[in-house]
C-alpha positions as CSV (number, residue, x, y, z in Angstrom):
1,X,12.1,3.6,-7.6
2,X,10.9,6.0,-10.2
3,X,6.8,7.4,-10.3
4,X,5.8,4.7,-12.9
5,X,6.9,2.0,-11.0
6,X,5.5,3.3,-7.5
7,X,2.1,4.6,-9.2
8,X,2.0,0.6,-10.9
9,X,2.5,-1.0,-7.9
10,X,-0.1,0.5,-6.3
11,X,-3.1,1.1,-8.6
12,X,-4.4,-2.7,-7.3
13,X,-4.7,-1.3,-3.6
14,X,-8.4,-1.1,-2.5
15,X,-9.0,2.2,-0.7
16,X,-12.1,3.5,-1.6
17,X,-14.2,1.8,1.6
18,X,-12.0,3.9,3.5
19,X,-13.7,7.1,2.1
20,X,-17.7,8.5,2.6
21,X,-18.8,8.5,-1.0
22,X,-19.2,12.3,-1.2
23,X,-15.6,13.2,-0.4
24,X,-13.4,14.8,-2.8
25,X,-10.2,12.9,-3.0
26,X,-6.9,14.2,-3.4
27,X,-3.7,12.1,-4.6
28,X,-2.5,12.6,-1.0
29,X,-5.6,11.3,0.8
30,X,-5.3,8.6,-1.6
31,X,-2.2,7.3,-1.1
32,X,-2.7,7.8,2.7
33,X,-5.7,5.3,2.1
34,X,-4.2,2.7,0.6
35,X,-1.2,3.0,3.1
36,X,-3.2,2.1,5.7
37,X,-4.9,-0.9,3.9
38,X,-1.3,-1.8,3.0
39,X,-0.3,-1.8,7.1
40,X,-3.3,-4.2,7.7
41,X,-2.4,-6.1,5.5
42,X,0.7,-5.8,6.8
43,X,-0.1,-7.0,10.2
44,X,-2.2,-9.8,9.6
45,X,0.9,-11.7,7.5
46,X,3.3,-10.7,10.2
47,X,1.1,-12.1,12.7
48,X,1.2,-15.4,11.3
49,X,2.2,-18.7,12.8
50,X,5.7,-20.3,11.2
51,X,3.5,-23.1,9.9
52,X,0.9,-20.9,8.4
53,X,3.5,-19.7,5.8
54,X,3.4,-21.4,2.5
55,X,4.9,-20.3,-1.1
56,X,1.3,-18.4,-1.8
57,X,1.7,-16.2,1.2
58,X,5.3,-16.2,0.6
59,X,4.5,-14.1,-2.6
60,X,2.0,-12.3,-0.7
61,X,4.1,-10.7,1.4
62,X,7.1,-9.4,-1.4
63,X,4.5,-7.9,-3.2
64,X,3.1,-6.1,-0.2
65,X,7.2,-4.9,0.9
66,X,7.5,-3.5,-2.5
67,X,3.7,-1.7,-2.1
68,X,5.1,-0.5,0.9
69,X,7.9,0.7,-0.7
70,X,6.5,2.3,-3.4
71,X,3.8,4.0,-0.9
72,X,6.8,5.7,1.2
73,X,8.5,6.1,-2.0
74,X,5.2,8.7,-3.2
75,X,4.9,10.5,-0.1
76,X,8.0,11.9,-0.1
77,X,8.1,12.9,-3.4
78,X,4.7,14.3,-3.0
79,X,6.4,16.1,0.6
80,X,9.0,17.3,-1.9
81,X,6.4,18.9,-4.1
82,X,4.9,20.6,-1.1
């Protein structure tokens, strides 16, 4: 995974109704935002039925492993910047 790729994957995550509107926000806090939206996200697919699953949420879900991805892929370049 390079930064491109990561950053690309993740610029369609909403985060900002995590945040009071008068916060600054720093790349860190951001990407810790759309983590957790990510996780929910996250859980609410897993905890689907076997019969729920269809081809749409099928593609729903390998996005969202690669967001993931990407997302731990950042922090620890950004902990490596540290």
């Amino acid at each position: 995974m390079d930064n491109t790729t990561a950053t690309s994957l993740l610029l369609p995550v909403p985060y900002m109704h995590l945040f009071q509107s008068t916060m600054q926000l720093s790349p860190k806090s951001i990407l810790r935002a759309k983590m957790r939206v990510l996780e929910e996200e996250y859980e609410v697919l897993d905890a689907l039925s076997d019969a729920e699953w269809d081809g749409q949420r099928q593609k729903v879900w390998e996005i969202l492993l690669l967001r993931l991805e990407a997302a731990e892929w950042l922090e620890e370049e950004m902990g490596r910047g540290d």
